[in-house]
Residue frames as qw, qx, qy, qz and C-alpha x, y, z in Angstrom:
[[0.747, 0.518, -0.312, -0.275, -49.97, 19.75, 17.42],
 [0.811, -0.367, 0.437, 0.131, -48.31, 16.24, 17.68],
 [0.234, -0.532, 0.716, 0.387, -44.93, 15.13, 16.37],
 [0.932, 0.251, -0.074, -0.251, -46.14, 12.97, 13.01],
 [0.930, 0.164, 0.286, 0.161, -43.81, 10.22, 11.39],
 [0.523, 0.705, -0.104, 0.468, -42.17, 12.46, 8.68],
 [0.199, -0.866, 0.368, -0.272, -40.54, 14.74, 11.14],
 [0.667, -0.507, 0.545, -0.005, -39.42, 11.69, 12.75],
 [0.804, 0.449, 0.325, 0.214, -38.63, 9.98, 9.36],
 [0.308, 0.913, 0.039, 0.265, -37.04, 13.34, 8.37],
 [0.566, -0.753, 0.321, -0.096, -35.04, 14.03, 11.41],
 [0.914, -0.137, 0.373, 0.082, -33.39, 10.29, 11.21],
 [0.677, 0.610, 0.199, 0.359, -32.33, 10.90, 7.35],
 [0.145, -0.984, 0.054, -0.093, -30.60, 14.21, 8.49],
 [0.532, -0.700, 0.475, -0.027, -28.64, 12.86, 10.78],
 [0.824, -0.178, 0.502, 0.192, -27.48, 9.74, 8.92],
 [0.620, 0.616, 0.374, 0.310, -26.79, 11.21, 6.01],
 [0.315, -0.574, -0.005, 0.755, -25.18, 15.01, 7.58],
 [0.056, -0.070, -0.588, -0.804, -27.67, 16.71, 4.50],
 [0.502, 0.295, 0.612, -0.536, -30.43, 17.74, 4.29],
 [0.558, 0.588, -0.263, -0.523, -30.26, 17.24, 0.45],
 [0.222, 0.174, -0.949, -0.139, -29.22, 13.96, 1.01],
 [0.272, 0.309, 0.802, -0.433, -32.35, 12.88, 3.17],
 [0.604, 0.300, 0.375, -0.637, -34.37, 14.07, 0.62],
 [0.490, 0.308, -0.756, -0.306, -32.84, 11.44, -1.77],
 [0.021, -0.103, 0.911, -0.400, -32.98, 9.06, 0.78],
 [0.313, 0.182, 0.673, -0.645, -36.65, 9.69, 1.03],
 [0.160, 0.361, 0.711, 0.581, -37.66, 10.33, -2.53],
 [0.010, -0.934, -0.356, 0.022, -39.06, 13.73, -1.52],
 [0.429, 0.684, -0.127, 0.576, -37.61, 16.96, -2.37],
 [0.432, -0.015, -0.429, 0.793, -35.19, 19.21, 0.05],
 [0.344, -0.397, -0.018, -0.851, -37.86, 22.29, 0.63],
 [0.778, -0.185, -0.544, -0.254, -40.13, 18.89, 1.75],
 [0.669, -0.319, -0.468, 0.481, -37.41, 17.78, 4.49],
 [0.266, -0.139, -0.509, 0.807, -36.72, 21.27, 5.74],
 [0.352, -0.336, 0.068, -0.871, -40.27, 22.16, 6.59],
 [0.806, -0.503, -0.259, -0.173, -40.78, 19.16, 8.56],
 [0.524, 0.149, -0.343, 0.765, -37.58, 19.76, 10.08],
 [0.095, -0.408, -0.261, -0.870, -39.08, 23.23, 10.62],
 [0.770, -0.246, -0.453, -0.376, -42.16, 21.69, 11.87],
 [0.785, -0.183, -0.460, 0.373, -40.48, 19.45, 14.38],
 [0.601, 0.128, -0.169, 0.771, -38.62, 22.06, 15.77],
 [0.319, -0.391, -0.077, -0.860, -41.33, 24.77, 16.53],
 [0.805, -0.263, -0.491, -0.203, -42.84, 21.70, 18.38],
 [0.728, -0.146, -0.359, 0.565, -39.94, 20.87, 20.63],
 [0.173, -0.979, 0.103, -0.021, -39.08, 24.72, 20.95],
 [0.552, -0.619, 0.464, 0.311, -35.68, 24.60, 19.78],
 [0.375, 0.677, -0.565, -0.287, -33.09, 23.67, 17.02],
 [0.857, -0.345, 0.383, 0.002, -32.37, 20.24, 16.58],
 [0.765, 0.267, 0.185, 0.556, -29.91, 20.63, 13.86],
 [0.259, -0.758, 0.089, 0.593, -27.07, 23.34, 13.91],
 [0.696, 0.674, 0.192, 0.154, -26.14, 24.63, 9.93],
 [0.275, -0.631, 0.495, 0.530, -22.38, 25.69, 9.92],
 [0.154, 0.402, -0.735, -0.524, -21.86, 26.13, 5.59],
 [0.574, 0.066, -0.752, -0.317, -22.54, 22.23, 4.04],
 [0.397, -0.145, -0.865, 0.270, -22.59, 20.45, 7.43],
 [0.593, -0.487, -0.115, -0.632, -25.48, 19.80, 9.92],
 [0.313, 0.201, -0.791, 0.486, -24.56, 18.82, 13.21],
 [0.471, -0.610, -0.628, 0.112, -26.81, 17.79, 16.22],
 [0.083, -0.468, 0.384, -0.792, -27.47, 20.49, 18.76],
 [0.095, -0.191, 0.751, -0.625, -28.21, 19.58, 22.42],
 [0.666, 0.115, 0.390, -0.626, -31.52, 19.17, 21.86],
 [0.815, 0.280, -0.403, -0.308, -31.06, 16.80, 18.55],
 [0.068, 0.428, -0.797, 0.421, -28.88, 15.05, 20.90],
 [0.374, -0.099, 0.721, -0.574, -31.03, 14.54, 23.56],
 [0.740, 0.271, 0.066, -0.613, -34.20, 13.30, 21.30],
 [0.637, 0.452, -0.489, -0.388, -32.15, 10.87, 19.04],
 [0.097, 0.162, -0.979, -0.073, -32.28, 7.79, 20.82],
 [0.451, 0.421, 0.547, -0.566, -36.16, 8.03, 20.85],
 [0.457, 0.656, -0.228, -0.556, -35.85, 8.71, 17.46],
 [0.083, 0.377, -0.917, -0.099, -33.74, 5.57, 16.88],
 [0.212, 0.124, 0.915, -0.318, -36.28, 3.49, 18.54],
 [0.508, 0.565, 0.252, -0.599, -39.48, 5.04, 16.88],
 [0.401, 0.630, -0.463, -0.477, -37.39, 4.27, 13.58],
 [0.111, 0.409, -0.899, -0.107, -36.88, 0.67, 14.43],
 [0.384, 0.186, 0.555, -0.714, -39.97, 0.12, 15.41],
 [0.539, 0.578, -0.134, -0.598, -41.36, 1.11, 12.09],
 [0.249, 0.439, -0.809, -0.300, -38.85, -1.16, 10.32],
 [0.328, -0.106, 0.861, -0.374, -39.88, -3.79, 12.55],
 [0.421, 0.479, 0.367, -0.678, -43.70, -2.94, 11.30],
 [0.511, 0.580, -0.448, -0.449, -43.05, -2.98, 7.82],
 [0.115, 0.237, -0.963, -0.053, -41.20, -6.47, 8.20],
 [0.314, 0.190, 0.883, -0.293, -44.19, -8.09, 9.68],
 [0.554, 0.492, 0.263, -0.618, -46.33, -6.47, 7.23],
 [0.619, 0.504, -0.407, -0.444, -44.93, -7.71, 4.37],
 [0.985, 0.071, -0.087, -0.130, -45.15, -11.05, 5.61],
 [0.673, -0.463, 0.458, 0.351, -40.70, -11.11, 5.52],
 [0.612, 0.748, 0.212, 0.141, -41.02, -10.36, 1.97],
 [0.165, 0.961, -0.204, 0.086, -37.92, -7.73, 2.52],
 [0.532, -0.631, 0.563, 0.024, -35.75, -10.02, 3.97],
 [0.850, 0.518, 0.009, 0.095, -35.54, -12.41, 0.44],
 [0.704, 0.433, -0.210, 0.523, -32.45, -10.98, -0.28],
 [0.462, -0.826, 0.115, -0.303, -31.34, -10.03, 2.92],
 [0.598, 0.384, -0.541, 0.450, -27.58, -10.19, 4.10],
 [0.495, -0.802, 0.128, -0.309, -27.34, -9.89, 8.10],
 [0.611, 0.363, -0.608, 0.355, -24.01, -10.04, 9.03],
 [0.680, -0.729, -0.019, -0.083, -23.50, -11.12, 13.53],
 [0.319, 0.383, -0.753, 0.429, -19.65, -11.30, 15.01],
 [0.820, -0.494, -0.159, -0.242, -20.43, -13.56, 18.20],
 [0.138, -0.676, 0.686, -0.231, -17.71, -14.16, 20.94],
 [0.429, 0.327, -0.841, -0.048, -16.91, -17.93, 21.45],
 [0.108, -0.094, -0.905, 0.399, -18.28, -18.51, 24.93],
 [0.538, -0.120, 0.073, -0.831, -22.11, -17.45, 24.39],
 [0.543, -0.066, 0.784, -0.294, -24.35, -19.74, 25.84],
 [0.068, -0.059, 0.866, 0.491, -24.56, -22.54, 23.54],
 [0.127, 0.616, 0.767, -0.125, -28.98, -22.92, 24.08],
 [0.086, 0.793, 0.216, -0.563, -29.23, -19.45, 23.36],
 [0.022, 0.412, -0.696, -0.588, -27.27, -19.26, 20.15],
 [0.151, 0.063, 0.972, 0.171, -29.03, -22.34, 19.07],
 [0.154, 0.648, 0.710, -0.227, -32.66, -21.34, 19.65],
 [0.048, 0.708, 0.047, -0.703, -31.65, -18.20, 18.13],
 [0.002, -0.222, 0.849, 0.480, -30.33, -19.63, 14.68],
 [0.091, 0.094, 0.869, 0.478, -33.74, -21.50, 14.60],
 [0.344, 0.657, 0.609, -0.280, -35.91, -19.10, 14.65],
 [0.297, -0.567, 0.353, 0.682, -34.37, -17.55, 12.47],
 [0.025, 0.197, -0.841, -0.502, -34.31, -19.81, 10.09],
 [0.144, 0.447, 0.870, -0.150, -37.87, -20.51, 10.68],
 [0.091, 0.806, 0.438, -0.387, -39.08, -16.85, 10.15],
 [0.315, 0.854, -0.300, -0.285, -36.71, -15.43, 7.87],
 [0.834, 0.007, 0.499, 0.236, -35.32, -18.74, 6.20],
 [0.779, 0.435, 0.176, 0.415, -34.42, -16.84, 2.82],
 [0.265, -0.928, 0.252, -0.074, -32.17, -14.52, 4.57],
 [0.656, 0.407, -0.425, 0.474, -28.32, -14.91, 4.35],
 [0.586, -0.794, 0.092, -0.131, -27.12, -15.15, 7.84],
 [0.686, 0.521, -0.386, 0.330, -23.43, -14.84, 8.40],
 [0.698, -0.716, 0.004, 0.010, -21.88, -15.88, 11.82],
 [0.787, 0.454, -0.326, 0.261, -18.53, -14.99, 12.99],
 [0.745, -0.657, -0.106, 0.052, -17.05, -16.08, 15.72],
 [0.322, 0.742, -0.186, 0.558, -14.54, -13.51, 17.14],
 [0.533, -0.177, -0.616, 0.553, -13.09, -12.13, 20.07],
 [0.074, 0.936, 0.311, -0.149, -15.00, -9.10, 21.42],
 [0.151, -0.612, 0.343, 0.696, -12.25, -6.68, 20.48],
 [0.388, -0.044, 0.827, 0.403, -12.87, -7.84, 17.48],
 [0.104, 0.636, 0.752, 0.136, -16.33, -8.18, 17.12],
 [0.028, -0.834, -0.158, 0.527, -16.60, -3.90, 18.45],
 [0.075, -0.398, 0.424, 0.810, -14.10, -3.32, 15.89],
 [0.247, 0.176, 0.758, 0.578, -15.94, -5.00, 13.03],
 [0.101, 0.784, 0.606, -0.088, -19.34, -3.55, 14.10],
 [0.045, -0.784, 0.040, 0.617, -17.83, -0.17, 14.17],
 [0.145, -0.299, 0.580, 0.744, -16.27, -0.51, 10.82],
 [0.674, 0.252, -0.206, -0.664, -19.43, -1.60, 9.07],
 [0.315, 0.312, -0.872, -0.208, -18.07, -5.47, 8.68],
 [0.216, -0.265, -0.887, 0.309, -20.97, -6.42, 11.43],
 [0.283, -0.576, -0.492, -0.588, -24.44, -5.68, 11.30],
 [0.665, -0.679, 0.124, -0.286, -24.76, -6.52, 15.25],
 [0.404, 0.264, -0.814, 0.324, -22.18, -8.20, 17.45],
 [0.785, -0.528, -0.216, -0.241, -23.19, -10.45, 20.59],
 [0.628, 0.291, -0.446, 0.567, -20.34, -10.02, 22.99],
 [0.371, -0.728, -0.571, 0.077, -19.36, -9.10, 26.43],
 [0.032, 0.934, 0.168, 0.315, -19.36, -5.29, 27.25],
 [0.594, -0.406, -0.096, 0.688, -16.38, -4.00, 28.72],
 [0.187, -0.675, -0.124, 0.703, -14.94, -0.21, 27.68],
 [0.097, -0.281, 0.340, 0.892, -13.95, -0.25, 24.47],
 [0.021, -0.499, -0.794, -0.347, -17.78, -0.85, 23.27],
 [0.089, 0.600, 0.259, -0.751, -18.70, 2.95, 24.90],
 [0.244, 0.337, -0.108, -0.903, -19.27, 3.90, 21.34],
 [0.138, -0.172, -0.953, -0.209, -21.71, 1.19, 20.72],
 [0.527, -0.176, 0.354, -0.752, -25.09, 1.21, 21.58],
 [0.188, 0.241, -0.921, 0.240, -25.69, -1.72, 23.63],
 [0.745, -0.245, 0.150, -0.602, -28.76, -3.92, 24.91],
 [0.251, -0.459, 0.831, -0.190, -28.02, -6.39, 27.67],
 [0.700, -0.014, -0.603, -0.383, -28.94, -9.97, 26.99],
 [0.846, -0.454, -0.263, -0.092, -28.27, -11.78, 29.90],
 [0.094, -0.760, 0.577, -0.285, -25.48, -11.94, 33.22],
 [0.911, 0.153, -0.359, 0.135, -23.41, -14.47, 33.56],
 [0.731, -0.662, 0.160, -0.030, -22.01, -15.67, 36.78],
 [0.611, 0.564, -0.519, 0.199, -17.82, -16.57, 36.66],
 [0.848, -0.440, 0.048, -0.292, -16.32, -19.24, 37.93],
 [0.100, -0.614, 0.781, 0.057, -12.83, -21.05, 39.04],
 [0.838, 0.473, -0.216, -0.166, -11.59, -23.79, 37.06],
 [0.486, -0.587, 0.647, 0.005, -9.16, -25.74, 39.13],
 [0.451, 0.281, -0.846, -0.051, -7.20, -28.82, 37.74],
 [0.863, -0.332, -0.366, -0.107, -8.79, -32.34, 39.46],
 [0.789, -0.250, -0.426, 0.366, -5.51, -32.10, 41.41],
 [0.105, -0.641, 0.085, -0.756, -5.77, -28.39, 42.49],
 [0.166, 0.044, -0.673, 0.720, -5.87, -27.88, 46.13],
 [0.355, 0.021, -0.037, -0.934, -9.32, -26.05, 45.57],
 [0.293, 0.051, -0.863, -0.409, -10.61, -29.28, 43.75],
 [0.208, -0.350, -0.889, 0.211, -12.59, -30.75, 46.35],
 [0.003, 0.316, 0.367, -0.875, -14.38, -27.22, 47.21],
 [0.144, 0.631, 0.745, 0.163, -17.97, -26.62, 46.14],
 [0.070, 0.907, 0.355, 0.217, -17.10, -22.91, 47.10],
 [0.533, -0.306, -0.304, 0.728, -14.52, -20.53, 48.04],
 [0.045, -0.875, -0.268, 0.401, -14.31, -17.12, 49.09],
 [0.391, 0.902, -0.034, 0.181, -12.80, -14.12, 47.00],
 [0.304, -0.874, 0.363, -0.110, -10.33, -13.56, 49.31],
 [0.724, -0.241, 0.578, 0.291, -8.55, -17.48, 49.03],
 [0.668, 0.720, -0.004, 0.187, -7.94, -16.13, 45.00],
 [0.138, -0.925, 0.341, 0.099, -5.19, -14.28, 46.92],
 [0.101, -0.444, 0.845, 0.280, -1.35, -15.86, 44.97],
 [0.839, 0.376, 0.352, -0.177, -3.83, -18.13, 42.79],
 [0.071, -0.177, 0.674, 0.713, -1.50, -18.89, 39.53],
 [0.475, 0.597, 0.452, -0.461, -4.09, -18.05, 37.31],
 [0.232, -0.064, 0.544, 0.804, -4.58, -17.98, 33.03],
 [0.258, 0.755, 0.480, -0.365, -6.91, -15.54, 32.11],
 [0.444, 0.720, 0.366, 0.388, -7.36, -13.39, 28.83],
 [0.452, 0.116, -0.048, 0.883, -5.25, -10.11, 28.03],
 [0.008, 0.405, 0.369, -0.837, -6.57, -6.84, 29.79],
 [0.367, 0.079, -0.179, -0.909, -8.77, -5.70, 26.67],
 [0.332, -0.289, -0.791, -0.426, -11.06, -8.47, 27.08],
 [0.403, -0.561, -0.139, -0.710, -14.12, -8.07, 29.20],
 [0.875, -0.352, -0.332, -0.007, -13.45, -11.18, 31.48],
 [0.502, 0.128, -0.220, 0.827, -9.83, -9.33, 32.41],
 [0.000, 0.300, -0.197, 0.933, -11.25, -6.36, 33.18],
 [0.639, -0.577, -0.283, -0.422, -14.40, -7.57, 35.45],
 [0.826, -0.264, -0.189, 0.462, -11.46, -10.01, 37.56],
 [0.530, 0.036, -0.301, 0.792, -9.15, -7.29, 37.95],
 [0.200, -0.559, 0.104, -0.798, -11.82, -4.17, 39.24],
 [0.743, -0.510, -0.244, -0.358, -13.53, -6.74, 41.72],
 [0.867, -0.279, -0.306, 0.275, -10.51, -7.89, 42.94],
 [0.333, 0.250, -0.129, 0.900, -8.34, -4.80, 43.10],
 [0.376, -0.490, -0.316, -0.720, -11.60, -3.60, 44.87],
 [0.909, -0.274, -0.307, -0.068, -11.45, -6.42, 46.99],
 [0.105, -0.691, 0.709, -0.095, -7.36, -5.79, 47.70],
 [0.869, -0.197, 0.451, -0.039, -7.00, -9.06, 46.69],
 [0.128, 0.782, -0.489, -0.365, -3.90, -9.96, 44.56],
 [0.938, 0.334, 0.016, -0.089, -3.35, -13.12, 42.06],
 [0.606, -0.465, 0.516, 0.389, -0.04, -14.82, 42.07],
 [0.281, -0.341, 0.573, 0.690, 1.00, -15.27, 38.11],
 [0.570, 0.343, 0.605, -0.437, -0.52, -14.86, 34.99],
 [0.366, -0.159, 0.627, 0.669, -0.55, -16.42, 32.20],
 [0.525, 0.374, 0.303, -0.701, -2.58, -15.25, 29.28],
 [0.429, 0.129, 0.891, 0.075, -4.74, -17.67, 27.40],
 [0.215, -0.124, -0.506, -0.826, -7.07, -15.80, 25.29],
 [0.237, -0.170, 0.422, -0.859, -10.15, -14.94, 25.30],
 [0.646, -0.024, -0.595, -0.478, -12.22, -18.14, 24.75],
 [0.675, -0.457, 0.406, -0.414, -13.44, -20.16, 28.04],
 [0.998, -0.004, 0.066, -0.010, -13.20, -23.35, 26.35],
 [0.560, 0.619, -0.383, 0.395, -9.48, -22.18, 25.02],
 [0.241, -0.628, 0.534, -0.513, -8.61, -21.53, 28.51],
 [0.907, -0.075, -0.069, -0.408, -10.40, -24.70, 29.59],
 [0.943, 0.204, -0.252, 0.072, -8.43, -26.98, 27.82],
 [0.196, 0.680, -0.418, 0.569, -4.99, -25.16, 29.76],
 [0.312, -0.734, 0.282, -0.533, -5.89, -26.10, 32.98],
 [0.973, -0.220, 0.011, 0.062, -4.87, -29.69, 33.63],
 [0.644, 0.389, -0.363, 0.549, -1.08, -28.34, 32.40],
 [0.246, 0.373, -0.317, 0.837, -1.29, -24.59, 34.20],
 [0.183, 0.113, -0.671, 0.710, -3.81, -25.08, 37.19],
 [0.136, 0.613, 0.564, -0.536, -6.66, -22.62, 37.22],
 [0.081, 0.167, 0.233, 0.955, -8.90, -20.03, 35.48],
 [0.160, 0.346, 0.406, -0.830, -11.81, -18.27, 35.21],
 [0.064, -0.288, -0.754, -0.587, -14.83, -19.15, 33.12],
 [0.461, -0.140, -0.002, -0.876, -18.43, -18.45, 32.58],
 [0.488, -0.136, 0.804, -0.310, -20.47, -20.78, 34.37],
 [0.877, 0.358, 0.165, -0.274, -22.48, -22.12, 31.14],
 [0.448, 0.580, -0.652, -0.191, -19.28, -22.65, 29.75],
 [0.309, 0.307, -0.870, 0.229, -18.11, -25.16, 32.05],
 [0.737, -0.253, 0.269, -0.567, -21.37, -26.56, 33.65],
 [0.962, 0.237, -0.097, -0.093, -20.28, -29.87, 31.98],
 [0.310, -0.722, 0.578, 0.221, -15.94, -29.41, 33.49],
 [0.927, 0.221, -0.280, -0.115, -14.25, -31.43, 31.02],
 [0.970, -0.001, -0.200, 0.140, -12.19, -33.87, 31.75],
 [0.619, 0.146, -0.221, 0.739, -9.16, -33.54, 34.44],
 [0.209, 0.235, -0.239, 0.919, -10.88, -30.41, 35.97],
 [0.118, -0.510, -0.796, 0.304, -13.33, -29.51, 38.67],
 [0.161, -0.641, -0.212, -0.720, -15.70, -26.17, 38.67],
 [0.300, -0.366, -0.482, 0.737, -15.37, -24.00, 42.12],
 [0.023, -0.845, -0.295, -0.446, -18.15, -21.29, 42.34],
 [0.188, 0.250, -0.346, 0.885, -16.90, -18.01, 44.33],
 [0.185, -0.497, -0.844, 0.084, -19.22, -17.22, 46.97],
 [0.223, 0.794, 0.248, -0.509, -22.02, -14.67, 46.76],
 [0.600, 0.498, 0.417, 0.468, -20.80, -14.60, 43.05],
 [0.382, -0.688, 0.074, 0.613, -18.83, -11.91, 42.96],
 [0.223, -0.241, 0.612, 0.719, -17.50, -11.94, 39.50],
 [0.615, 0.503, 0.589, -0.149, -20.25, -11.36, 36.74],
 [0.098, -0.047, 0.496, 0.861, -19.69, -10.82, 32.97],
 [0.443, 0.581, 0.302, -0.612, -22.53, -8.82, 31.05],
 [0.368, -0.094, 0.682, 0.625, -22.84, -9.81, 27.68],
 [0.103, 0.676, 0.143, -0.716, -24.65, -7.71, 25.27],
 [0.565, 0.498, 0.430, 0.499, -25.81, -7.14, 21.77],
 [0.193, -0.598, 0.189, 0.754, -23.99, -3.88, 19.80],
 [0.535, 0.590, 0.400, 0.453, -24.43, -2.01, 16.90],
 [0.329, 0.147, 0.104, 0.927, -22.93, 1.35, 15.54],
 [0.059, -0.517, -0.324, 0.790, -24.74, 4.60, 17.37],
 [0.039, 0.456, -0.194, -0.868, -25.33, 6.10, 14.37],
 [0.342, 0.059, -0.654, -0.672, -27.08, 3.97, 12.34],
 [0.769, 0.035, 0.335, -0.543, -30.95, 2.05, 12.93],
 [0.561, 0.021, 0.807, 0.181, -30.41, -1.71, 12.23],
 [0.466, 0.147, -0.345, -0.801, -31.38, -2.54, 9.00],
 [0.496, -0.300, 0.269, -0.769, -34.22, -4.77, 9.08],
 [0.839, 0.163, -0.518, -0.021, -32.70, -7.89, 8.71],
 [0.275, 0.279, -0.608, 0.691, -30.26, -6.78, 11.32],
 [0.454, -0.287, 0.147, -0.830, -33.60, -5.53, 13.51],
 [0.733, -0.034, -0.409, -0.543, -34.91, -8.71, 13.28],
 [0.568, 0.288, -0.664, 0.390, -31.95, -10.47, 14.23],
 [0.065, 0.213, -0.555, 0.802, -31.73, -8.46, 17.69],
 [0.654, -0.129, 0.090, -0.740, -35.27, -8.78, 18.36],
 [0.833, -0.048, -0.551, 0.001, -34.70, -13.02, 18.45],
 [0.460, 0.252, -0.583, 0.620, -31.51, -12.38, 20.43],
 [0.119, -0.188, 0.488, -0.844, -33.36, -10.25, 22.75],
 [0.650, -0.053, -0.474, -0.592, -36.52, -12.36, 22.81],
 [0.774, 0.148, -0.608, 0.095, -34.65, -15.47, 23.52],
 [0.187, 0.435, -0.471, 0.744, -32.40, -14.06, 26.01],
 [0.484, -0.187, 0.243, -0.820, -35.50, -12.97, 27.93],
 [0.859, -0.093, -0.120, -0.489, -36.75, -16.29, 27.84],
 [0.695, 0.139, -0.604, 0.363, -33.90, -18.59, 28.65],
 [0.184, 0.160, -0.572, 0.783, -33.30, -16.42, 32.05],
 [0.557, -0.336, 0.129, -0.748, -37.52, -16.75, 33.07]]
C-alpha cells in the first residue's frame, strides 16, 4: 500500500503544530481523522514516527529521518497549488527576504523582476542586513528566507546553495601587490589587512584556509561586513578581501589581486527556519533565487 498525501499532509501538521488536535484544526478535519492516517503512515514505514509523552508529540528517529522528504513533498504541493491558481494566492501575499549587502548585483536584479513579473501583487520586503543578522531574523520569524553567506551560526537553518564565490585581495593603487595579476597564499603572510569581525562568514573562510595554510596576517582592522564598506577603506588602510563580483569594477585608487588556484571561496546560500515549509509566497521566492542562481553560473 503506498504512502498517499494525507499521511504526508498529516504528518507535516503534527509536527508544526506539536498536536495532534491542533493539525486537525489546521486541516479542517477532525483529530480521530489525523490519528488514523498517522496510524496508517506508520504501519507503512514499520515504526513510530511520533513519540506521545502526556500533551506533547515529539519526533522519533524515524520521524526524524523522513521529515526532510516530507518538507519537500509539502513544498512541492504548495508550489502546485500556486501555479494552479494562476498566483491567485499570492494577492495578498507578504514575503519578507533579509539579503546581505554584497550579493551579486545581476542576480538580485533578475530576481526582483521576475518577481514582479509573476507575482506583481505580492508585497515584497527587502532587507539588507548583515548575515548575523539576517540568521537571526529568519530564526525569529522577522524573515521569511534570508540570502546570505553560510558560515556556523546558520547550522540551524536549512540551507540551499545558490552559487560560490571566488575572494579576492584589494590592494590600494600604491600597494606593493598593485601591479600583480596574482599572488600566492603564502605572500598574505604580515599583510595589514581589514576584514569583518569573526562571526561573519568572510572571517571565518580567511582564517580556516589560512591557519590551514600556517599562514599568518600582520594587523587587523575590522571593517564590517559589507565588501563595498570595506572597499571604500582601502586607499586609507591598504588591503582587504572581497568577493570577486563585488569588485570586478575596483573603484577608484585600488587594484583587484586574485589569489592563485583561488583558494578562498565564500558559499552563499538561501535559509529558512527547519521547522517550518515556506509559505508560498516565500516558496516562490526561493524557487526564482534558485532558478536564477542556476542560470547566471551556466
Amino acid at each position: 500500500m503506498a504512502i498517499d498525501l494525507q499521511q504526508v499532509r498529516c504528518f507535516n501538521a503534527v509536527y508544526e503544530s506539536g498536536s495532534f488536535t491542533a493539525a486537525a484544526e489546521a486541516l479542517g478535519i477532525t483529530q480521530p481523522a489525523v490519528s488514523h492516517h498517522i496510524r496508517r503512515l506508520e504501519l507503512q514505514l514499520g515504526a513510530s514516527v511520533f513519540e506521545r509523552t502526556g500533551k506533547r508529540v515529539l519526533l522519533t528517529p524515524l520521524g526524524r529521518r523522513i521529515l526532510e522528504d516530507v518538507r519537500h513533498i509539502i513544498a512541492g504541493l504548495q508550489r502546485l497549488d500556486l501555479r494552479a491558481s494562476g498566483g491567485r494566492e499570492l494577492a495578498e501575499a507578504r514575503v519578507a527576504c533579509g539579503v546581505f549587502p554584497s550579493l551579486r548585483n545581476e542576480l538580485l536584479a533578475s530576481v526582483l523582476r521576475t518577481f514582479q513579473r509573476d507575482y506583481g501583487a505580492a508585497e515584497l520586503l527587502l532587507d539588507e542586513q548583515g548575515e548575523p543578522e539576517i540568521v537571526q531574523g529568519v530564526r525569529l520569524g522577522r524573515f521569511d528566507i534570508g540570502i546570505f553567506p553560510a558560515a556556523g551560526a546558520a547550522a540551524s537553518l536549512h540551507l540551499a546553495r545558490l552559487y560560490d564565490e571566488e575572494l579576492c585581495l584589494l590592494v590600494a593603487d600604491h600597494h606593493a601587490l598593485a601591479g600583480r595579476d596574482e599572488v600566492e597564499l603564502a605572500e598574505l603572510a604580515g599583510l595589514d589587512v581589514v576584514l569583518p569581525a569573526r562571526r561573519y562568514a568572510l572571517r571565518q573562510v580567511v582564517d580556516n584556509v589560512l591557519r590551514a595554510a600556517n599562514v599568518e596576517l600582520g594587523t587587523i582592522v575590522e571593517g564590517g561586513g559589507a565588501d563595498d564598506g570595506r572597499a571604500r577603506l582601502v586607499p586609507i588602510l591598504g588591503a582587504t578581501l572581497v568577493g570577486l563580483s563585488t569588485c570586478e569594477q575596483p573603484p577608484g585608487g585600488t587594484a583587484l589581486v586574485r589569489l592563485a588556484g583561488s583558494p578562498l571561496i565564500r558559499s552563499i546560500h538561501a535559509g529558512w527556519r527547519e521547522d517550518r515549509v515556506p509559505s508560498p509566497g516565500a516558496g516562490a521566492l526561493l524557487e526564482i533565487f534558485l532558478r536564477e542562481a542556476e542560470r547566471l553560473a551556466a
